[in-house]
N, C-alpha and C positions, 0 to 999 in steps of 0.2 A: 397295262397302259404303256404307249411308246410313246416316243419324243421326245426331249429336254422340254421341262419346261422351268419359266425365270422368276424367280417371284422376290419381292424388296424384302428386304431385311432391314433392321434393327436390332444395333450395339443395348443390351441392356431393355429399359427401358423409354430410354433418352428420347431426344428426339430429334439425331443426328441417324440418318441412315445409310444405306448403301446398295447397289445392286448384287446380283449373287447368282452365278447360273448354279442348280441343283442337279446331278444324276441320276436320272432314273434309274429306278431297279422293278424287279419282278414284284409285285404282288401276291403274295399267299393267304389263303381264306385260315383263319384259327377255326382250328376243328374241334369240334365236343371230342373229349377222351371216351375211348368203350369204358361205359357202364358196368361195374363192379356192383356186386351183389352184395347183401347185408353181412354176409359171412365172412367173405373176403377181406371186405373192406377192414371188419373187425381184425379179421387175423395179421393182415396188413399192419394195422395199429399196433397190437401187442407183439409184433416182432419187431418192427421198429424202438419199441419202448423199451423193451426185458430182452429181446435177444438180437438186437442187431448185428452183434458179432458170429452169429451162427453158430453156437457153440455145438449141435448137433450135428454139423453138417457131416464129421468125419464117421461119423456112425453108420451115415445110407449105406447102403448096400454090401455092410460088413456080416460074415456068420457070425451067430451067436458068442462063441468062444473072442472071437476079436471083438466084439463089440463089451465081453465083459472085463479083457482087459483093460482097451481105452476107458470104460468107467474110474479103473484102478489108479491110469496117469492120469484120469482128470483130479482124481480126489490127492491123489498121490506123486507128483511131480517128479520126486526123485525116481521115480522108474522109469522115467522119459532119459535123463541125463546119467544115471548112474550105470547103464549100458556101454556107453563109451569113456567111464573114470577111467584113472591110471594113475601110475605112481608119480607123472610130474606135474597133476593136476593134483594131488592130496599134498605133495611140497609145498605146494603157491598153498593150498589150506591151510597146513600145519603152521606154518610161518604167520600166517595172516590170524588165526585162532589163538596163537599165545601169543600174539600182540594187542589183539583187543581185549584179550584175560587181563594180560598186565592194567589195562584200562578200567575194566569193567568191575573187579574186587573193589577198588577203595570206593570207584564210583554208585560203587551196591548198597556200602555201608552206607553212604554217607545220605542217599536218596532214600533208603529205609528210615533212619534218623529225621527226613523229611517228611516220609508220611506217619511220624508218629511212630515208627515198630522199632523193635530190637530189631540189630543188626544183622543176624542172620537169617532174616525175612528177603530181606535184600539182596542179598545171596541165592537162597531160594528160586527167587525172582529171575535169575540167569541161570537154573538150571533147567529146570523142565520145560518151559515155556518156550526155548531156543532148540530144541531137544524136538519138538511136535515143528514149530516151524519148518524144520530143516526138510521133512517130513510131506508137509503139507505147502510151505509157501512155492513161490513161484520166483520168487525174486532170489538170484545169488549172490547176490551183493549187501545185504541188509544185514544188520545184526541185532535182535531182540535182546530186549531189557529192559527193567526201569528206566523212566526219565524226568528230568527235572517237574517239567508243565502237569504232568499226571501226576504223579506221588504227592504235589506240593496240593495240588487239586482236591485228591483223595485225602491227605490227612487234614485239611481245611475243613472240608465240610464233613467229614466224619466227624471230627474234634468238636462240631459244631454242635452233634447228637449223642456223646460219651466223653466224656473225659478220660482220656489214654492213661493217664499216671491213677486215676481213684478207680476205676475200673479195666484194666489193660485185657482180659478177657470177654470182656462187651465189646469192647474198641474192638480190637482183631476181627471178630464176629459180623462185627459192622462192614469190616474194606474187607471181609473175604467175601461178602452176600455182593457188596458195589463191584465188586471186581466179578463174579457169577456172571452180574447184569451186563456188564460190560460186555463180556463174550458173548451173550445169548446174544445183544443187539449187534454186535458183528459178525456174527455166525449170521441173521435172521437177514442184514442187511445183503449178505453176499448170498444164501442161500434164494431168496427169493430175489435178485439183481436187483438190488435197491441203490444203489452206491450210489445215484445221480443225484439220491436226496441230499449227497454230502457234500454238494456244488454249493448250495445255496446260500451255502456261508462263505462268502467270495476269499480269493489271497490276498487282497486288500486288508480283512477284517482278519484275516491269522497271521497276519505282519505284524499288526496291531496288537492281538490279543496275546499273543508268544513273548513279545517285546516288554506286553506290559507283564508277564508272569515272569520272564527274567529280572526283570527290576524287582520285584516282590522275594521270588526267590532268594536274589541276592542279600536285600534291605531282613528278609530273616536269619540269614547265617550271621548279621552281625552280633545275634547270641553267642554263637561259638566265637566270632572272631575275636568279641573282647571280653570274652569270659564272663559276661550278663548271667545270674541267675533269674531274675523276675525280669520274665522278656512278656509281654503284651501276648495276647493269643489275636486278634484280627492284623490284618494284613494289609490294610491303608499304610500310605504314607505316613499319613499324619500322625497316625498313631504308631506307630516302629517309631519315627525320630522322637516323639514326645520320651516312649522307654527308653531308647538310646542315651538321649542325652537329662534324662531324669536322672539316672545312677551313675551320672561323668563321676561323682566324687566318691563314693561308693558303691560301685559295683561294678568296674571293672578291671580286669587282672593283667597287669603289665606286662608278665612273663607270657600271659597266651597271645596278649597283641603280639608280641614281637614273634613269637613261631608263629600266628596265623599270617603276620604280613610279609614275613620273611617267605615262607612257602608259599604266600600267594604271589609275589614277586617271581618267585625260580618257575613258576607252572605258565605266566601270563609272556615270560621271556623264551620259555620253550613253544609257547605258540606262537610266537611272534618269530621264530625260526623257523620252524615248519612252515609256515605259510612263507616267508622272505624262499626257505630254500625245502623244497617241495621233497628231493630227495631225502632229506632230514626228519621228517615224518615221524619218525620212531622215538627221535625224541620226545616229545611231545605224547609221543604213545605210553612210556615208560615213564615219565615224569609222576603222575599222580600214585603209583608204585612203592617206584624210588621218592616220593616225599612221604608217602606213610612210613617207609621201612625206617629214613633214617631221623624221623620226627618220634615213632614209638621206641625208637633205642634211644634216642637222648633223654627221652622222659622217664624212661627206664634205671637209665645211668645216675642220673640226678633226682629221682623220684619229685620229681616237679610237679606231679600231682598231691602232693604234700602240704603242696604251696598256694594250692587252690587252680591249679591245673586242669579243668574237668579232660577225664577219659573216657574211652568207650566202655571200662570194665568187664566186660561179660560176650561172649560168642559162644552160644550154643553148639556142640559138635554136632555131626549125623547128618545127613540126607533131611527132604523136607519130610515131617511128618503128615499124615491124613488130614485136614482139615474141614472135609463136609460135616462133620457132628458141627460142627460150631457156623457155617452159615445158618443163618434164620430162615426158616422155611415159610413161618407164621408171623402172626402180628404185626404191630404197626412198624419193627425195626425192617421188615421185609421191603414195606413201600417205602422208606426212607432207603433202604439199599439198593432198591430201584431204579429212584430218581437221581441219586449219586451215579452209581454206574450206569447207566444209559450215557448221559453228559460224559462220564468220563472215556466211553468206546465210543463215540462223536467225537471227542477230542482228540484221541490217539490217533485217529484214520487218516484224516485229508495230508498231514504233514507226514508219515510215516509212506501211506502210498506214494504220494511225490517225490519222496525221498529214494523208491526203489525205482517207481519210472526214469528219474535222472539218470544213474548209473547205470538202468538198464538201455537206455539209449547209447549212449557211449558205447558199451559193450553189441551193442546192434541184438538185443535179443528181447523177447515180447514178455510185460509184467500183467497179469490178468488181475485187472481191481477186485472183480468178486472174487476168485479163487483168494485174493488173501484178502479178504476178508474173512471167507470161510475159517483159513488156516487163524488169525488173529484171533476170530472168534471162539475157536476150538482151543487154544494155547490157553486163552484166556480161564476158559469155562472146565479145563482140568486143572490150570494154577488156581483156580480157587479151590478146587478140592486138596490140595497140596501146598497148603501156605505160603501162595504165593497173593501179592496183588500185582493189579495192572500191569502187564511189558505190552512194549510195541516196537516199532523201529527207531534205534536211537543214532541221529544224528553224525552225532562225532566221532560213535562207533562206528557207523555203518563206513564211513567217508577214511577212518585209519584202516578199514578190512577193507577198503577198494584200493587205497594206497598198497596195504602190504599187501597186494598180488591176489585176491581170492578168487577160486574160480568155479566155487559153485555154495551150496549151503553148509559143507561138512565143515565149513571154517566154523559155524554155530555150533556143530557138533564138538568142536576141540575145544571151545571156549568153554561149553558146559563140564569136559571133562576136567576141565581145569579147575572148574568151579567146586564140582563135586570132591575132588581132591585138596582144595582147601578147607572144604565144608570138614573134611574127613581128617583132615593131619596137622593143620594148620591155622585152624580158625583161634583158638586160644592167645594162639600169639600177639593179634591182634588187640588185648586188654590194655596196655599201655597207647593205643595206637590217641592221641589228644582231639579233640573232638574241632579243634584249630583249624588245624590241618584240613579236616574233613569241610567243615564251612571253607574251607580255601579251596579249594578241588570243585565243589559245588558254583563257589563263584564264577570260577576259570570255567567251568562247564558252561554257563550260561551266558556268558560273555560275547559268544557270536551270537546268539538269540537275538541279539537286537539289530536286527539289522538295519541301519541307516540308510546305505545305500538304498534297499531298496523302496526306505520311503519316501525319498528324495525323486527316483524316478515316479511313485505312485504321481507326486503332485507335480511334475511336469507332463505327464500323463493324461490322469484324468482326477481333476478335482473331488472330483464326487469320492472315488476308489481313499485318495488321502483323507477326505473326513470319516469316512468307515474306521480306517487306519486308526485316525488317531481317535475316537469315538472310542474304541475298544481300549487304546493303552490307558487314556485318561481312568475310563472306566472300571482297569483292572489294579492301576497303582491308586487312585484316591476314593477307590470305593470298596470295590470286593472282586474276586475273579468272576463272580455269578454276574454281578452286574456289567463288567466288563465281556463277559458272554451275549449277554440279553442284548446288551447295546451295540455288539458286533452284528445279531443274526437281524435286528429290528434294522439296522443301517443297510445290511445285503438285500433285504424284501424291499426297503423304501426304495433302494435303485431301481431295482426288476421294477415296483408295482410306478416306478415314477417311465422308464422306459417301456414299459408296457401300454401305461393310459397315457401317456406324451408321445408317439413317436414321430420320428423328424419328418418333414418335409420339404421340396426343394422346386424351386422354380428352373427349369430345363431349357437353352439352349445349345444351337447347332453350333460343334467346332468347326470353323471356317475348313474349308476345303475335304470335310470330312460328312460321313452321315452320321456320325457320332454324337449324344444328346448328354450334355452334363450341365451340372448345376451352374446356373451362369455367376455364383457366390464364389466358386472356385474358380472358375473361368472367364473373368469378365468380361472376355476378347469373343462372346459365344456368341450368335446371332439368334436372334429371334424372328418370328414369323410373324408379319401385319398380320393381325383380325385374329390369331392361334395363340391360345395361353398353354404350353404346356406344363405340367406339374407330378410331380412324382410322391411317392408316397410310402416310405422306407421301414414297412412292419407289416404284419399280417393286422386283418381290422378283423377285431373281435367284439364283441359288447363294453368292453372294458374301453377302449379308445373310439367306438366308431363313431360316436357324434361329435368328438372333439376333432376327430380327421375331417367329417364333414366342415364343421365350423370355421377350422382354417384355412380350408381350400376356399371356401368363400369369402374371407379377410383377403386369402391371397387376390382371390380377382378383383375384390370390389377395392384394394392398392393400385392395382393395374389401371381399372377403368378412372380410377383420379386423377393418376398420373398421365394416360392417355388424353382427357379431358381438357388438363392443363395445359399439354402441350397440341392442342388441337387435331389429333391421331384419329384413327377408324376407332371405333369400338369393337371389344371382343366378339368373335360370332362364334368361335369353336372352344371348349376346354377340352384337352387331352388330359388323360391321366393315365401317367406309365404305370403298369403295374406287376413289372419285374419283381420289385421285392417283396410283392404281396404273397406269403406262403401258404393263406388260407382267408376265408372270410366268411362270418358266420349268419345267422340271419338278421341280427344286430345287423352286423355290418351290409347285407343286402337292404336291409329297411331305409338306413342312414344315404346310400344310396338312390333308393326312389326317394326320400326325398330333398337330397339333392338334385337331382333330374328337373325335379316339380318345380324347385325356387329359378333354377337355370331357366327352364321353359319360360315362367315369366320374367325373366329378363330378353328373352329372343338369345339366347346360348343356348347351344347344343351341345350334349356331354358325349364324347368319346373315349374308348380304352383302348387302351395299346400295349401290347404282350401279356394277358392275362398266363397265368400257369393252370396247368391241368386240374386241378382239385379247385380252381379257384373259376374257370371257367367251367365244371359240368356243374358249381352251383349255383351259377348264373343264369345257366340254361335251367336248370329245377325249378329256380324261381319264378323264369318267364321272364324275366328282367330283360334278356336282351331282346323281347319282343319287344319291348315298351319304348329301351334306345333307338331300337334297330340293327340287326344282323350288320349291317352294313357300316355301322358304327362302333366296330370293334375290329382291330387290326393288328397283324403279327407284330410292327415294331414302331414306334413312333416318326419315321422315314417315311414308311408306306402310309401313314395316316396323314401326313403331309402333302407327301406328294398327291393324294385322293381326295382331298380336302382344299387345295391352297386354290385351283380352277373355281373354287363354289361361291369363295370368299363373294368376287366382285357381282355374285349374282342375288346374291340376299341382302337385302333393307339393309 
C-alpha cells in the first residue's frame, strides 16, 4: 500500500484528541513456517530441554581415539587444565590450600559436633571428598566441605530417627545411608541433565531459608556458648530460649561464657577487617586457627575443664576408615536415609553451584552445572563409603581460596593434604581444644548467612519474591527446617502457578512520531487509533491461562466501549492482538480463541493478530483458525495492521 494516509488519534482513552500524519511502510504476508515432522519436532524438544548446551558437539567428526579422550576431560576436568600447570600456578595453590586448611580444621570439628558425630568425621569430611572434586569438578575456585546449613540439616533429622549418645553406631549408620542418597540424587541429577529441576525453588526462597538456618544454627551453639548441659533437642525459637533461659541459674558455666564470647568477639573483629580491608583477608582466614590453638592451651594450662569447662576430649587418629558395612542397605532405616539425603543433595546444589558460577565469571571461564553435579554426586557417594557425611561448596571457603590467589582445583588438593596430616600427627592435640570456642567459630561462620541486604532489595523488587523470603525464615526459626523447606518450595510454585494462570496484559498505544506500540500505562503520551483497540498479551496461552486471557481481553473492551459511550466516541470495530510474547499456544488456548471470535462477532468486532511467532502460527494454520478470521486478518506487526485497517474504519456500520 503507498501514500500517507491521516487518521485521528486519541491521548488514552479520553476524549480529547488530535490529528497525526502516519508513515507508511511496506506490508509483509506472515508465512506458515515449513512443516517439521513428528520426529523432529521431538528431537527438537529434547535438545532444547537436556542438551541445549550441545555437549556433544565436539565429538562430530573426531576419530575414535580423540573422541575417547574428550570423554576422559568430559568426566575428568583436570586433564583439560592440568596440560598447561606450572610451577607459578601450584604457588597461587599452595598459598591459597594452607589458608583455607587454617579455616577449614576447626571449622570441621566444630560442624561435625553439629551433625551429632565425633570430631574426626568432620575432618574426614575434608579429605576425600575435596580430593574427587578436584578430580571431577569444573569449578577452580570452590572449596569442598562440610557446611553449616547441611550438617545442622543432617544431624536434625537424623536425631529425629536415633538418638546419637544411646545409640551412636545406628546414628552413624543413618547420615552415612543420607549422605549415599545425597550423592546418588546429585550424581542422577547431572547425569541425566536434570539441574533445571533445581530452579524451582526460587533465590528469593534460599535467602530465606539460609537465613533462617543461620539463626537456628547459631540459637544451638548457645549450648556450647554458655556451657548448657540439658540443651532442648528441637530447633524452634521458642523452644532454644525456653532451655536457654530455663537454666540462667543453674546451668550455665561462667568460665565458658567468657572464652566463648571472648573468641567470638576476636573472630567477628577479624571479619570485620577483612571485609573494611580486603587485602587483610588472611586474617580472618587464620583467626578460627589461632582461636582454637590458643583457647586449647589455656584450658590446658589451667585445666578449666575441671571447672566444668566441656571439651572436645577424644580425636581419633588415622585416615577415614570404610564405612559401607554400616550404611543400611535394607529396611525401613534405608527409606528414612532416603528421604534425609535426597532433601539434603537439593540443598547443597543451588547455593554451592551459584557460588562457583560467581567466581567463575570473574575469572572469565565456563562452570558446567551438570558436570558438578556429577562430581558432587560422586564425592558424595564414595564419602559415604568412607566416613564421611555431606560436603559441598562452602562459602567462606571457597570466597578466602579466591582471595588467596587460586588458580585451579590443586588448592583442594593441598587443603586435603593438610587435613590428612592432621588426621595423622596432630589430631590428639586437639582434646583440650573447649567446645566454646568451637560454638564461636560456628556462629562467626554463619553470621554472613543472613543476609539483609539482600532482602531488603527482594522487597523493593518484587513483593511476591520477599514473602517467599520471608515464608521460608519464619518457617525455619519458629517451626522446623522441614517446614521452612515445604514453605519455601510451596511459595516458589505458588508464583510460577500464579504467573502462569494470571498472565499480564496490556492495552497498546502508538509513541507519537514513532510506529512503536507500547503499553499506554507506561506511556500515557501514547496515541490511540478511533474504532482500533489494541491489546497485548504477555505469556504463552496454554489450558492453564487461556480462558482467563480470553476473559480479560473482553473486560478490557467492554472498559473501552463505556468509556467511548460516555464520552460519545465511535465504537470499536477492530481488536488487535499483539502477539509477540506469545511463545506457544495450545488447543486450549486455540479453543478460547474461537470463542472469542464468536462473542466479538456478535458484537460487530473483528479479531485481528499481529506478529504471531512460528510455532504459534503453523498452529493456527493446523487449526484452521485463520480460516475462520481470515488470512487477511493477521499481520506481521501491529503498524501494518493499522495502516491496512484504519481506511475500513469509516466504511463499516
Amino acid at each position: 500500500m503507498s501514500g500517507r494516509v491521516t487518521h485521528e488519534m486519541e491521548i488514552g482513552s479520553g476524549p480529547s484528541s488530535r490529528r497525526h500524519t502516519q508513515p507508511s511502510s511496506h506490508i509483509h504476508k506472515v508465512e506458515r513456517p515449513p512443516q517439521q515432522n513428528l520426529l523432529t519436532e521431538f528431537q527438537t524438544v529434547i535438545k532444547e530441554t537436556f542438551f541445549h548446551d550441545e555437549p556433544l558437539k565436539a565429538f562430530q567428526g573426531q576419530k575414535s581415539h580423540t573422541r575417547f579422550f574428550l570423554v576422559l576431560k568430559a568426566i575428568f576436568p583436570i586433564l583439560e587444565w592440568a596440560r598447561s600447570y606450572n610451577l607459578e600456578k601450584f604457588r597461587g595453590d599452595l598459598i591459597a590450600g594452607l589458608t583455607i586448611a587454617s579455616l577449614c580444621v576447626p571449622q570441621d570439628i566444630a560442624y561435625a559436633k553439629l551433625a551429632n558425630l565425633d570430631p574426626q568425621y568432620g575432618l574426614y569430611s575434608s579429605f576425600v571428598p575435596p580430593l574427587i572434586y578436584a578430580f571431577m569438578g569444573s569449578s577452580r575456585d570452590i572449596a569442598i566441605g562440610p557446611v553449616a546449613v547441611v550438617s545442622l540439616w543432617i544431624g536434625t533429622m537424623v536425631q529425629n530417627e536415633i538418638d546419637p549418645k544411646k545409640n551412636a553406631l545406628a546414628y552413624r549408620g543413618l547420615v552415612f545411608t543420607a549422605t549415599f542418597f545425597a550423592g546418588v540424587t546429585q550424581f542422577a541429577l547431572g547425569f541425566f541433565r536434570l539441574g533445571f529441576l533445581i530452579d524451582f525453588l526460587s533465590h528469593a526462597a534460599i535467602v530465606g531459608f539460609v537465613a533462617g538456618v543461620a539463626i537456628t544454627v547459631g540459637l544451638q551453639q548457645l549450648k556450647g556458648l554458655l556451657g548448657i548441659t540439658n540443651f532442648t533437642k528441637k530447633t524452634d525459637i521458642i523452644s532454644v530460649m525456653h532451655s536457654v533461659f530455663g537454666t540462667v541459674h543453674h546451668g550455665w558455666n561462667w568460665e565458658t561464657i567468657v572464652i566463648g564470647l571472648s573468641f567470638l568477639a576476636f573472630l567477628l573483629l577479624t571479619k570485620y577487617i577483612a571485609k573494611k580491608y580486603p587485602k587483610l583477608f588472611w586474617v580472618s582466614a587464620i583467626a578460627p586457627l589461632t582461636s582454637v590453638i590458643i583457647a586449647t592451651f589455656c584450658v590446658y594450662i589451667t585445666r578449666a575443664d575441671k571447672e566444668g569447662v566441656a571439651i572436645v576430649q577424644y580425636i581419633k587418629k588415622g585416615i577415614n576408615p570404610s564405612s559401607a558395612h554400616e550404611i543400611y542397605w535394607t529396611g525401613d532405616l534405608l527409606l528414612k536415609g532416603f528421604k534425609i539425603g535426597v532433601v539434603a543433595g537439593l540443598i547443597a546444589l543451588p547455593e554451592a553451584i551459584a557460588i562457583g558460577r560467581t567466581f567463575a565469571a570473574v575469572k572469565d571461564y565456563n562452570v558446567d552445572g551438570n558436570k558438578e553435579m556429577v562430581a558432587r554426586g560422586t564425592m558424595n557417594i564414595v564419602g559415604s563409603m568412607t566416613s564421611c557425611f555431606v560436603a559441598t561448596g562452602s562459602f567462606s571457603r571457597s570466597a578466602v581460596n579466591f582471595m588467596a590467589g587460586c588458580t585451579t582445583a590443586v588448592a583442594n588438593i593441598v587443603m586435603s593434604c593438610v587435613v590428612l596430616l592432621t588426621l595423622e600427627l596432630i589430631a590428639p592435640l586437639f582434646k583440650y581444644t573447649p567446645n566454646a570456642v568451637l560454638a564461636s567459630i560456628i556462629i562467626a561462620a554463619v553470621v554472613p548467612l543472613v543476609d539483609i541486604p539482600a532482602a531488603i532489595l527482594l522487597w523493593k523488587i518484587d513483593k511476591f519474591d520477599f514473602l517467599a523470603c520471608m515464608g521460608a525464615f519464619f518457617g525455619v526459626v519458629f517451626k522446623s527446617m522441614e517446614t521452612g523447606l515445604l514453605i519455601a518450595v510451596a511459595i516458589s510454585f505458588a508464583k510460577i502457578l500464579l504467573q502462569v494462570t494470571r498472565p499480564r496484559t496490556a492495552v497498546l498505544g502508538r509513541l507519537p512520531g514513532t510506529l512503536v506500540y507500547r503499553n499506554v500505562e507506561q506511556y500515557p503520551n501514547a496515541l490511540t487509533v478511533s474504532g482500533i483497540m489494541i491489546i497485548r498479551v504477555d505469556s504463552a496461552i496454554y489450558f492453564s491461562n487461556s480462558n482467563y486471557i480470553k476473559e480479560r481481553i473482553l473486560r478490557w473492551l467492554s472498559n473501552e466501549e463505556e468509556d467511548l459511550k460516555i464520552n460519545s466516541q465511535p465504537r470499536i470495530k477492530f481488536l488487535i492482538i499483539e502477539m509477540s510474547p506469545v511463545t506457544d499456544i495450545d488447543t486450549s488456548g486455540i479453543h478460547s480463541f474461537e470463542e472469542l471470535h464468536k462473542t466479538l462477532q456478535n458484537r460487530d468486532v473483528m479479531l485481528v493478530l499481529a506478529n504471531p511467532g512460528a510455532i504459534v502460527t503453523e498452529k493456527l494454520h493446523a487449526s484452521e483458525f485463520t480460516k475462520k478470521i481470515g488470512e487477511d486478518m493477521i499481520f506481521l506487526t501491529v503498524a501494518n495492521a493499522i495502516e491496512m485497517l484504519s481506511p475500513r474504519i469509516k466504511e463499516l456500520p
